[in-house]
N, CA and C atoms of all chains as a GROMACS GRO file, in nm:
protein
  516
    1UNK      N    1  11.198  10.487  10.998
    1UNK     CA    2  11.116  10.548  10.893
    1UNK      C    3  11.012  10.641  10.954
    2UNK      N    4  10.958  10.771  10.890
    2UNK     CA    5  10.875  10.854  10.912
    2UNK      C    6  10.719  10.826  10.863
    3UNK      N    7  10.615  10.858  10.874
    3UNK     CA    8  10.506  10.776  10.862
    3UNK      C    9  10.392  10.974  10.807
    4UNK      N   10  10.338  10.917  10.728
    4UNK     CA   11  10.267  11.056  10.743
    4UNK      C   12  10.100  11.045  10.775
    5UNK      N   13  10.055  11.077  10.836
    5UNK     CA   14   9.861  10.987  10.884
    5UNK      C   15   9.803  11.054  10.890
    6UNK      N   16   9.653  11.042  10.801
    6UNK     CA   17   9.572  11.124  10.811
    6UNK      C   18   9.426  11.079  10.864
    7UNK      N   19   9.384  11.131  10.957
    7UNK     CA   20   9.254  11.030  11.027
    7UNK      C   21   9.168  11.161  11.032
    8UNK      N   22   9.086  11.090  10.961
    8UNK     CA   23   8.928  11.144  11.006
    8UNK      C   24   8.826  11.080  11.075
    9UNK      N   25   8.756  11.181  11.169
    9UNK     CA   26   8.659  11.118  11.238
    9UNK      C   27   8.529  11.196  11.203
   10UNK      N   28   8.444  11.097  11.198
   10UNK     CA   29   8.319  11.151  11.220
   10UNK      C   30   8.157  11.065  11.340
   11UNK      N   31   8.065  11.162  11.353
   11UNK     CA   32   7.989  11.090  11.404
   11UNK      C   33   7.949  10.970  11.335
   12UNK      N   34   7.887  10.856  11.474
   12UNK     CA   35   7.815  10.752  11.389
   12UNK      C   36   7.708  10.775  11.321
   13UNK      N   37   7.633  10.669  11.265
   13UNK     CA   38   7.534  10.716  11.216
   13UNK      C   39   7.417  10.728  11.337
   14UNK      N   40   7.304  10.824  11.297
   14UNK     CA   41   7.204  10.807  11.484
   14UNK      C   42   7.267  10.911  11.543
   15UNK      N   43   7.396  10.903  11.537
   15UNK     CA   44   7.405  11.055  11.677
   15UNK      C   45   7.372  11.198  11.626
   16UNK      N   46   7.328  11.284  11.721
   16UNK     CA   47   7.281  11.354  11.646
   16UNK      C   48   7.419  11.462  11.638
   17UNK      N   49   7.419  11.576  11.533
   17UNK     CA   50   7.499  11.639  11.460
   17UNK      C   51   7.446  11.776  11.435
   18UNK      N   52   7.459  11.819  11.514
   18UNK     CA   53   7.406  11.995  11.559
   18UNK      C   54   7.473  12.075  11.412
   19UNK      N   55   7.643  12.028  11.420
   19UNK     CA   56   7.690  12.118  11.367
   19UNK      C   57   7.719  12.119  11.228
   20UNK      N   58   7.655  11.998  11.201
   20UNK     CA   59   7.629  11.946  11.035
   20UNK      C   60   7.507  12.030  10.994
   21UNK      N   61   7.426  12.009  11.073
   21UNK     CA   62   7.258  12.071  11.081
   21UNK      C   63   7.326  12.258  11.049
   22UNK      N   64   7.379  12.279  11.172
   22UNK     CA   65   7.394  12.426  11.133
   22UNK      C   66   7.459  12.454  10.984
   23UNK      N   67   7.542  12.415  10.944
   23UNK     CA   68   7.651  12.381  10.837
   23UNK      C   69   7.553  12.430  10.695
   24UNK      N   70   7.434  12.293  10.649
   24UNK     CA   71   7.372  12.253  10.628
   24UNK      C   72   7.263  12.375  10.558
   25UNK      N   73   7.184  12.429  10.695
   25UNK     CA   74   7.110  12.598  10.709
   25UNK      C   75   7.209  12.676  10.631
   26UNK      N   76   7.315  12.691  10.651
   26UNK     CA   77   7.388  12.798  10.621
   26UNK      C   78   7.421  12.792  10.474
   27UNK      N   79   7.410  12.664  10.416
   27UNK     CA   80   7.453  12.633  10.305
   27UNK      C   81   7.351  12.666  10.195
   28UNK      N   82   7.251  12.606  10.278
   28UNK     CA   83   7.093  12.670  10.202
   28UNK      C   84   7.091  12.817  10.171
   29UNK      N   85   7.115  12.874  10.315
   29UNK     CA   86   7.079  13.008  10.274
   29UNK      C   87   7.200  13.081  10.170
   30UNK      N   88   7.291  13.035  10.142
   30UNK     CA   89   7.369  13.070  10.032
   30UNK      C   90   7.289  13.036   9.939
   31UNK      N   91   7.165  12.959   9.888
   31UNK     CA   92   7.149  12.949   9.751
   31UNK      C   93   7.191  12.809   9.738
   32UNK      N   94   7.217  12.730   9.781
   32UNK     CA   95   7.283  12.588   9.786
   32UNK      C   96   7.184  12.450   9.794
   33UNK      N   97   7.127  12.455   9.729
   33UNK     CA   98   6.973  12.378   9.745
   33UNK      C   99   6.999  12.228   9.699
   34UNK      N  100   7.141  12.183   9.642
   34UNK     CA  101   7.129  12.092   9.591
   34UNK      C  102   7.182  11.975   9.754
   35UNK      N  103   7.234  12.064   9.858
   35UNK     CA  104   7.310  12.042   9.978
   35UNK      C  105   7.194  11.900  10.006
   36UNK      N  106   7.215  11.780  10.005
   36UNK     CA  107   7.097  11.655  10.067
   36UNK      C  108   7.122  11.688  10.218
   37UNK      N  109   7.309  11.661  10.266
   37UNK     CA  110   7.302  11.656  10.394
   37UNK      C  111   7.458  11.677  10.398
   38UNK      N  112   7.494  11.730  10.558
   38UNK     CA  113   7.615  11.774  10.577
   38UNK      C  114   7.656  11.716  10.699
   39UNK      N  115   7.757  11.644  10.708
   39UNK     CA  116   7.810  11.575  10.865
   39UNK      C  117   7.979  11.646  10.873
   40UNK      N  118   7.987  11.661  11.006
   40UNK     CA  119   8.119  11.744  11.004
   40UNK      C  120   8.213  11.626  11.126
   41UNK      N  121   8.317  11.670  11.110
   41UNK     CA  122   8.404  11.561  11.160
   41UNK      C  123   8.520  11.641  11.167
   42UNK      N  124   8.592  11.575  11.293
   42UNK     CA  125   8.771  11.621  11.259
   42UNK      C  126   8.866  11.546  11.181
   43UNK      N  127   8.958  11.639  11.134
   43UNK     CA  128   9.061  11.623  11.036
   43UNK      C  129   9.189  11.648  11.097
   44UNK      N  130   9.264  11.479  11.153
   44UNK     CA  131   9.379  11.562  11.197
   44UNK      C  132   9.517  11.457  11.112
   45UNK      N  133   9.657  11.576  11.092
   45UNK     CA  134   9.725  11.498  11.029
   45UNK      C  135   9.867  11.532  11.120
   46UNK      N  136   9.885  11.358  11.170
   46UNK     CA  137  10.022  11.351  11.219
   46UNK      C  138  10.142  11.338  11.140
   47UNK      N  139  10.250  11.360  11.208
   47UNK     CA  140  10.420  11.308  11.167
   47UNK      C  141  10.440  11.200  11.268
   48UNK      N  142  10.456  11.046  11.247
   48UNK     CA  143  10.541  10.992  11.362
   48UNK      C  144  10.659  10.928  11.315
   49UNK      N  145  10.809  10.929  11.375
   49UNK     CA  146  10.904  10.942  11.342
   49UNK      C  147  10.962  10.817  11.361
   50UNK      N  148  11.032  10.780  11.329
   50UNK     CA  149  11.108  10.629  11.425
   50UNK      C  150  11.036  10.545  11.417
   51UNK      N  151  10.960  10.465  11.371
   51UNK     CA  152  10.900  10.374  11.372
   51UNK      C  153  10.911  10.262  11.189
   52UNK      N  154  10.993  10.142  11.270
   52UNK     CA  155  11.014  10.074  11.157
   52UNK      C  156  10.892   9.977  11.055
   53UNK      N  157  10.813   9.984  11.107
   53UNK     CA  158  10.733   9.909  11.043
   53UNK      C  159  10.557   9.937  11.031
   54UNK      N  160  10.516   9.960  10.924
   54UNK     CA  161  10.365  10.016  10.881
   54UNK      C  162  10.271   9.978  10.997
   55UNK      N  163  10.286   9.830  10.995
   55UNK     CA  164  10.172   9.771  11.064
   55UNK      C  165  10.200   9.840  11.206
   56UNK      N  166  10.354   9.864  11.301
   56UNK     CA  167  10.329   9.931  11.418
   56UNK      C  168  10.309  10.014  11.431
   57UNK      N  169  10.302  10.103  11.294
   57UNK     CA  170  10.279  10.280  11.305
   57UNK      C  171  10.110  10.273  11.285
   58UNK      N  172  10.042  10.156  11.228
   58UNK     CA  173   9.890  10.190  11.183
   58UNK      C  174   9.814  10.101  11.328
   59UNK      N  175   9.878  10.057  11.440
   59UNK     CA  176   9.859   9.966  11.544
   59UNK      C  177   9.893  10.106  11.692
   60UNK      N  178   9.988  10.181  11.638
   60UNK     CA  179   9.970  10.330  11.734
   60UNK      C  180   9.859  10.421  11.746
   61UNK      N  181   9.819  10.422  11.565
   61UNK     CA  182   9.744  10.502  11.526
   61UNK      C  183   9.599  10.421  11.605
   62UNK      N  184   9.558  10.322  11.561
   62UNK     CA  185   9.446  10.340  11.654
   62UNK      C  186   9.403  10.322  11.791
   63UNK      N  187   9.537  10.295  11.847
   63UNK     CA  188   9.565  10.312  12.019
   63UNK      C  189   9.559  10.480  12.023
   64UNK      N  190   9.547  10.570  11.966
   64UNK     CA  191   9.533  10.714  11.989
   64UNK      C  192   9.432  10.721  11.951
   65UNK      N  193   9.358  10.676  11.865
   65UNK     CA  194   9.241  10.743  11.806
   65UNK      C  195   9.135  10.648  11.949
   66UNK      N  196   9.124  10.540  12.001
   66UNK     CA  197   9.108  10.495  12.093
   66UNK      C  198   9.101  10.522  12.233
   67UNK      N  199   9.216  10.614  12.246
   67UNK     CA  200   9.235  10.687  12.356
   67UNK      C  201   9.211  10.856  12.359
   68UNK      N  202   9.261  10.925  12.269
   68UNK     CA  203   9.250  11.040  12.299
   68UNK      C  204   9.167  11.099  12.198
   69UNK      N  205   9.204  11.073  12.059
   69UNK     CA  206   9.193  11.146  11.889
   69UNK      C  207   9.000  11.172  11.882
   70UNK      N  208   8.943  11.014  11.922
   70UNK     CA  209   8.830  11.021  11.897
   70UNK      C  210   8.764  10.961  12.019
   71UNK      N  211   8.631  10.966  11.993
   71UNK     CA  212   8.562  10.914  12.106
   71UNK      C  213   8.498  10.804  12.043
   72UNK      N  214   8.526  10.662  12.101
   72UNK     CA  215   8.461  10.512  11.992
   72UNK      C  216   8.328  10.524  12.042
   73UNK      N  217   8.287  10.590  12.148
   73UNK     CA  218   8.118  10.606  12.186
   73UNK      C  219   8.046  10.633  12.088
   74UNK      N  220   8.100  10.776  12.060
   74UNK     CA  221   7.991  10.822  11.955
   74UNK      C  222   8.054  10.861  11.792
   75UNK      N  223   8.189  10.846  11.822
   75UNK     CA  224   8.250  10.876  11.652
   75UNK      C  225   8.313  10.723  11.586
   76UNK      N  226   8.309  10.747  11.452
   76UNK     CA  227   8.396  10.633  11.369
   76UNK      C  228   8.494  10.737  11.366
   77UNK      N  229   8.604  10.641  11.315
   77UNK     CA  230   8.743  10.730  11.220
   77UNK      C  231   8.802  10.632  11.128
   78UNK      N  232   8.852  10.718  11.059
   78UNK     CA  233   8.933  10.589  10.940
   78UNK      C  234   9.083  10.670  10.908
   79UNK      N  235   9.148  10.630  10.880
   79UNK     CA  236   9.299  10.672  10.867
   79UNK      C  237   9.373  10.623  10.738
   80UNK      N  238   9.444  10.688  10.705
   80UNK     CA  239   9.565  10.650  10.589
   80UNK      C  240   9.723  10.666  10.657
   81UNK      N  241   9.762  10.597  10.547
   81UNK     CA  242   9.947  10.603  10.643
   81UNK      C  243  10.032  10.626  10.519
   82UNK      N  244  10.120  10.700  10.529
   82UNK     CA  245  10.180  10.632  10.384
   82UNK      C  246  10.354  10.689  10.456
   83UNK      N  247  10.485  10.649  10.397
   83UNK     CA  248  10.591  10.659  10.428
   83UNK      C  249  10.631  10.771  10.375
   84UNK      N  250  10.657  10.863  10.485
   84UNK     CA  251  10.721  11.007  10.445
   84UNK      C  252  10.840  11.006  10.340
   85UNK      N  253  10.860  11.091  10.219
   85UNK     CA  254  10.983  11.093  10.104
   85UNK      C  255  11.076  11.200  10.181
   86UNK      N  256  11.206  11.197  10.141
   86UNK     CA  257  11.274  11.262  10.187
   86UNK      C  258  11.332  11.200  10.321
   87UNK      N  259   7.188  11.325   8.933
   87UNK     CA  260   7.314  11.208   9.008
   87UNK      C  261   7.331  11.271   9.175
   88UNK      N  262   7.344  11.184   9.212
   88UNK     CA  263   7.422  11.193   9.385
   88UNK      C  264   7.536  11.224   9.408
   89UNK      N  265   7.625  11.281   9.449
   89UNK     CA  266   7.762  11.317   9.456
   89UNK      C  267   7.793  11.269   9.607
   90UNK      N  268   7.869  11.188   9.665
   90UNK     CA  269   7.940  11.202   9.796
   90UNK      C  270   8.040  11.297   9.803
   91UNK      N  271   8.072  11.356   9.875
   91UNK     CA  272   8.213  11.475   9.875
   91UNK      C  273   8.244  11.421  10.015
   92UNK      N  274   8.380  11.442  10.009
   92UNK     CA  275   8.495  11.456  10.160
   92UNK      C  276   8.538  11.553  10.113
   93UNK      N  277   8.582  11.640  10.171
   93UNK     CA  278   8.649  11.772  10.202
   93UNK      C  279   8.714  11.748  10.339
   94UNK      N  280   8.875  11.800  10.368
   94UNK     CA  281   8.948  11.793  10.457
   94UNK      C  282   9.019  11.977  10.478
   95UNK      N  283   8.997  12.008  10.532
   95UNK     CA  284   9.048  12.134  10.572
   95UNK      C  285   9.168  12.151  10.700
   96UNK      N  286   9.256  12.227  10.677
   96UNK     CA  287   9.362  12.263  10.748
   96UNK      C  288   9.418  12.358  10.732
   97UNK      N  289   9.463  12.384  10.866
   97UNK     CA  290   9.543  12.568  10.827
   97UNK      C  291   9.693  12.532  10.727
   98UNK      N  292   9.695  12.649  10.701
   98UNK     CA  293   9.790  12.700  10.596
   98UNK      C  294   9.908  12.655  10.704
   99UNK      N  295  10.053  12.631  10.636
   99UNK     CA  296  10.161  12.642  10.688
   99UNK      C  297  10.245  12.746  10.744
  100UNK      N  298  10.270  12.752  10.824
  100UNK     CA  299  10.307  12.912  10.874
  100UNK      C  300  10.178  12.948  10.997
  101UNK      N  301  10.059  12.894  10.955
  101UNK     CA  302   9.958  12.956  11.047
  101UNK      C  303   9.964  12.847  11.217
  102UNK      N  304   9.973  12.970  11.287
  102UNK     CA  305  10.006  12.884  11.433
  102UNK      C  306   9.881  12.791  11.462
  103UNK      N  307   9.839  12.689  11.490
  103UNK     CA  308   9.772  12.601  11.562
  103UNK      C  309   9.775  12.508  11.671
  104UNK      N  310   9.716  12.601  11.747
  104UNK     CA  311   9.733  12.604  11.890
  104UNK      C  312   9.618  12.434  11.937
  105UNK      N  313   9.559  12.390  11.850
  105UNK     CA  314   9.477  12.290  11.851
  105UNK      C  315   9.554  12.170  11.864
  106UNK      N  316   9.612  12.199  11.762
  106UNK     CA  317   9.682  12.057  11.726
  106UNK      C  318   9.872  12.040  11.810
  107UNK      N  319   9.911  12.168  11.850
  107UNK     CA  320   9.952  12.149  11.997
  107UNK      C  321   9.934  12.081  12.108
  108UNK      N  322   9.810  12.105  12.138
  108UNK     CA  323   9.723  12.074  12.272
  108UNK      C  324   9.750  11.889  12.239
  109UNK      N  325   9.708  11.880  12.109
  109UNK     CA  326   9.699  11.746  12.104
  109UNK      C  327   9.853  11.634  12.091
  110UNK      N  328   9.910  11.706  12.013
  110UNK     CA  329  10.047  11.685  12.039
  110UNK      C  330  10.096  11.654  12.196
  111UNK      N  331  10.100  11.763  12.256
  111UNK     CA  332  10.148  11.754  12.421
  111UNK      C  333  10.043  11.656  12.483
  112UNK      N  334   9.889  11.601  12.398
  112UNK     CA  335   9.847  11.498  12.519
  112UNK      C  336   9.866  11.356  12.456
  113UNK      N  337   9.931  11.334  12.348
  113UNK     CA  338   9.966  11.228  12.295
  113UNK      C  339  10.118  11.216  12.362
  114UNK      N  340  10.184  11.317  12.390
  114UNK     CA  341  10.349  11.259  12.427
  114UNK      C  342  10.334  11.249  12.614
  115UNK      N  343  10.201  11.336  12.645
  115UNK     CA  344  10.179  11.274  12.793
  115UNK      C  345  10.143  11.121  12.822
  116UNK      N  346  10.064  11.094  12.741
  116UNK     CA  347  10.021  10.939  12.717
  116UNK      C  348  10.143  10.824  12.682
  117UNK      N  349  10.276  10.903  12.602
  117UNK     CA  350  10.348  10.809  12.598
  117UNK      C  351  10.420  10.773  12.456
  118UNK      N  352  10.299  10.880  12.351
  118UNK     CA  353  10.373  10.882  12.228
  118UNK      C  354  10.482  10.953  12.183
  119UNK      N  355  10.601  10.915  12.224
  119UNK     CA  356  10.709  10.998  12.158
  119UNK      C  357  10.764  11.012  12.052
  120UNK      N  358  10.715  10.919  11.963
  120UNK     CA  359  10.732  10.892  11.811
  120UNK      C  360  10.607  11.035  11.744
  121UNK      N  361  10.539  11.085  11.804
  121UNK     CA  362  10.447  11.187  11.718
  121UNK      C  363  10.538  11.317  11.725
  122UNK      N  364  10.590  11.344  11.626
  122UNK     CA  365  10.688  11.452  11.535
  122UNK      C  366  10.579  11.668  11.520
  123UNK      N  367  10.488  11.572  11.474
  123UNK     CA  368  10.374  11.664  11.500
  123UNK      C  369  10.208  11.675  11.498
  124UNK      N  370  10.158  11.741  11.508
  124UNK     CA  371   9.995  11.733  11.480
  124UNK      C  372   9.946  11.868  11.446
  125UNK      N  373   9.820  11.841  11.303
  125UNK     CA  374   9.796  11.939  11.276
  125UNK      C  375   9.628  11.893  11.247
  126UNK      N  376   9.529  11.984  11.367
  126UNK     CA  377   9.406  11.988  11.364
  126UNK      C  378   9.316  12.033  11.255
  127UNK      N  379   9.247  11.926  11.174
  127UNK     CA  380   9.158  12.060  11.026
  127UNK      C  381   9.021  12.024  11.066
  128UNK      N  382   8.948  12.047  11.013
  128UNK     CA  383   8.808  11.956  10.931
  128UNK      C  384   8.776  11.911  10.872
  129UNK      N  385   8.718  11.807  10.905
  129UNK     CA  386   8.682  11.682  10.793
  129UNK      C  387   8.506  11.711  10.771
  130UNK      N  388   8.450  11.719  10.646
  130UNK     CA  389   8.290  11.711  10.629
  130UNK      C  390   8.287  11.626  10.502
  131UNK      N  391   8.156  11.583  10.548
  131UNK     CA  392   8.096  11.502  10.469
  131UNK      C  393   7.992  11.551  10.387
  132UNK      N  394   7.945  11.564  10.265
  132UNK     CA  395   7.848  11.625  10.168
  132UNK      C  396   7.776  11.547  10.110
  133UNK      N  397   7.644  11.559  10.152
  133UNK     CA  398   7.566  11.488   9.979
  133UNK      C  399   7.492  11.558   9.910
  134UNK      N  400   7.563  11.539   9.799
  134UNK     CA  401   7.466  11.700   9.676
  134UNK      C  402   7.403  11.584   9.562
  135UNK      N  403   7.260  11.614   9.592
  135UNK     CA  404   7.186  11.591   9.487
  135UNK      C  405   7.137  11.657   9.377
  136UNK      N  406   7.095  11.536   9.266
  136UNK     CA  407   7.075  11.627   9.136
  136UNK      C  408   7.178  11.685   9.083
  137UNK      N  409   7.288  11.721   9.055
  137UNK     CA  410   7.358  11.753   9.018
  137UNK      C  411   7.428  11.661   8.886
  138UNK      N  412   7.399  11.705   8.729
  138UNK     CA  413   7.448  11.624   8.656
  138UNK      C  414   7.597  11.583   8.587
  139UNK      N  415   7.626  11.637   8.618
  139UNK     CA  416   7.852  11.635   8.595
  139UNK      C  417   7.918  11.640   8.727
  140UNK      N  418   8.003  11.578   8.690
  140UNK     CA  419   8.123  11.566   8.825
  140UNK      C  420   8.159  11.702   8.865
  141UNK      N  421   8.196  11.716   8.756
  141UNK     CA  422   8.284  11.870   8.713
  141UNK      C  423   8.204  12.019   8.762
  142UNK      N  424   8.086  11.995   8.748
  142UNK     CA  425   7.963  12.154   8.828
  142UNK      C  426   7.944  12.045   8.984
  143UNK      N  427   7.942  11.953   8.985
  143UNK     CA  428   7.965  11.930   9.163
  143UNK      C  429   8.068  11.999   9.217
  144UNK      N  430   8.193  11.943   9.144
  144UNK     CA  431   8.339  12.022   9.188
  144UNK      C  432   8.334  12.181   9.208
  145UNK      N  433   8.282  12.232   9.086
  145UNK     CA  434   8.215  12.384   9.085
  145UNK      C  435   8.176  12.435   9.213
  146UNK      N  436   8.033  12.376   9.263
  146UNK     CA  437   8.001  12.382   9.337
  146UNK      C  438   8.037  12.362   9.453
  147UNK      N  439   8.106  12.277   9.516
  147UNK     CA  440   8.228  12.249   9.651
  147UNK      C  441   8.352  12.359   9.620
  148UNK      N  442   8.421  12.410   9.574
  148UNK     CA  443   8.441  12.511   9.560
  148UNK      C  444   8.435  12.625   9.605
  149UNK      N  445   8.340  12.692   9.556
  149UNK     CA  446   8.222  12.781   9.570
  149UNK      C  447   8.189  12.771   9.712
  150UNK      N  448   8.157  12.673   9.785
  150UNK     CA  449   8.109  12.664   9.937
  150UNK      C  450   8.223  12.650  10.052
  151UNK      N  451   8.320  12.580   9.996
  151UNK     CA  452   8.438  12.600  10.001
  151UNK      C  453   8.468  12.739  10.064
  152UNK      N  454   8.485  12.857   9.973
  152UNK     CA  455   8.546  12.911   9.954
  152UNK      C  456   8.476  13.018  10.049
  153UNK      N  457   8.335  13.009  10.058
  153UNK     CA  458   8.230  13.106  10.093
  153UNK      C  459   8.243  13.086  10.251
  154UNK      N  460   8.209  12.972  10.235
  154UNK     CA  461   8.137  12.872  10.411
  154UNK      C  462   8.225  12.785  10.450
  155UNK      N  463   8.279  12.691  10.394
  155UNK     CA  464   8.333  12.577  10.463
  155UNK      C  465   8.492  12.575  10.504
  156UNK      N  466   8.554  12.660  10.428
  156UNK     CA  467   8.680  12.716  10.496
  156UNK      C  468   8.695  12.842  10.511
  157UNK      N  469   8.816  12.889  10.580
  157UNK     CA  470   8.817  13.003  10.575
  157UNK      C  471   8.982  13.042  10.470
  158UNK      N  472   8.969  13.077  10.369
  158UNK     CA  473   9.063  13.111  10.253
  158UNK      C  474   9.186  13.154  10.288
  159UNK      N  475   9.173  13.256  10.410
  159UNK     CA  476   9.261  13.301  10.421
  159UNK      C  477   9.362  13.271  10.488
  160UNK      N  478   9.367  13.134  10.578
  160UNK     CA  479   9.407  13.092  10.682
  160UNK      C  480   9.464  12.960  10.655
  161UNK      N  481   9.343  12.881  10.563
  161UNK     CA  482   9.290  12.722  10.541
  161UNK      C  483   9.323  12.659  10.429
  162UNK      N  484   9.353  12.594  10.410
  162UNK     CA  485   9.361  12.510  10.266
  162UNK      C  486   9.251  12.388  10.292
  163UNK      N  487   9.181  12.314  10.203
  163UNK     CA  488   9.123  12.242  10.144
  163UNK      C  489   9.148  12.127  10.054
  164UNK      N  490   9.124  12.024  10.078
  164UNK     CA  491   9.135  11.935   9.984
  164UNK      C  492   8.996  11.832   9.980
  165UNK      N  493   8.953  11.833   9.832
  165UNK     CA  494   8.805  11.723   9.826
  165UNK      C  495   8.795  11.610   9.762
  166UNK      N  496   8.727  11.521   9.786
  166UNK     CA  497   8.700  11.435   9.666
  166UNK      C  498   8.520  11.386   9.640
  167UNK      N  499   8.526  11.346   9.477
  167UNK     CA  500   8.404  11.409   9.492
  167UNK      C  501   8.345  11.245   9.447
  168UNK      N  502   8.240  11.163   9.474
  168UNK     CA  503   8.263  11.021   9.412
  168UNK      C  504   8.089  11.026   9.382
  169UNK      N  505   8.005  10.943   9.236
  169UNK     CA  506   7.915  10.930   9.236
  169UNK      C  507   7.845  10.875   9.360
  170UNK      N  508   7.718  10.882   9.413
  170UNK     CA  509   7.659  10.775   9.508
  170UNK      C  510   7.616  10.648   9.454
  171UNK      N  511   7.614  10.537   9.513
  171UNK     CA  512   7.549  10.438   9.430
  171UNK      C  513   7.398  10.406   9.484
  172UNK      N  514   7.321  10.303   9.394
  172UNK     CA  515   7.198  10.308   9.462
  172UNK      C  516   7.131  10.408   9.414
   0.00000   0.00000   0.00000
């Protein structure tokens, strides 16, 4: 079975976030005043192929996000899985 | 009212991403050969205050969206928009 995953990461809370901050300014100066606060994070979405069973495809997923995807120092991430159609 | 927003951004299909390559080739160096593909976006986080309807929040993400937070021509978008509690 094919698996389709979508993980986002973002900083924890406390670290600081330059590029939320910039984000944030920029949003203001559009006129955007209602903006409280902006945190930015990556958005990445895999295909993994061959893999028979949810729990080993969502047990990969955070052996990558662990190792490479995110950094557990200073980011959370959270993920979805769902079984590719077709 | 408080609005939480997620917004997830990613390039368009067809558009090369050379990001989510990089990440691809260091997930199958590591050992994942089950990853089919990877595609790098952005993930942000929003809190818009004051804002009294769901529906002029949505307006508004949109609008910033469209201006600042992606780039239209390249990117697609997807948000969700949830009261805050508290």
């Amino acid at each position: 079975m094919d698996w389709e995953v979508k993980i986002e990461t973002k900083l924890k809370d406390g670290i600081l976030d330059p590029q939320g901050k910039a984000v944030k300014t920029g949003l203001k100066s559009l006129g955007y005043n209602n903006v409280e606060s902006v945190h930015v994070g990556k958005y990445l979405e895999l295909v993994l192929e061959n893999i028979e069973q949810k729990n080993k495809a969502a047990k990969m997923v955070e052996e990558m996000c662990d190792k490479l995807l995110a950094n557990p120092v200073i980011e959370d991430y959270s993920y979805h899985i769902k079984e590719m159609e077709g």
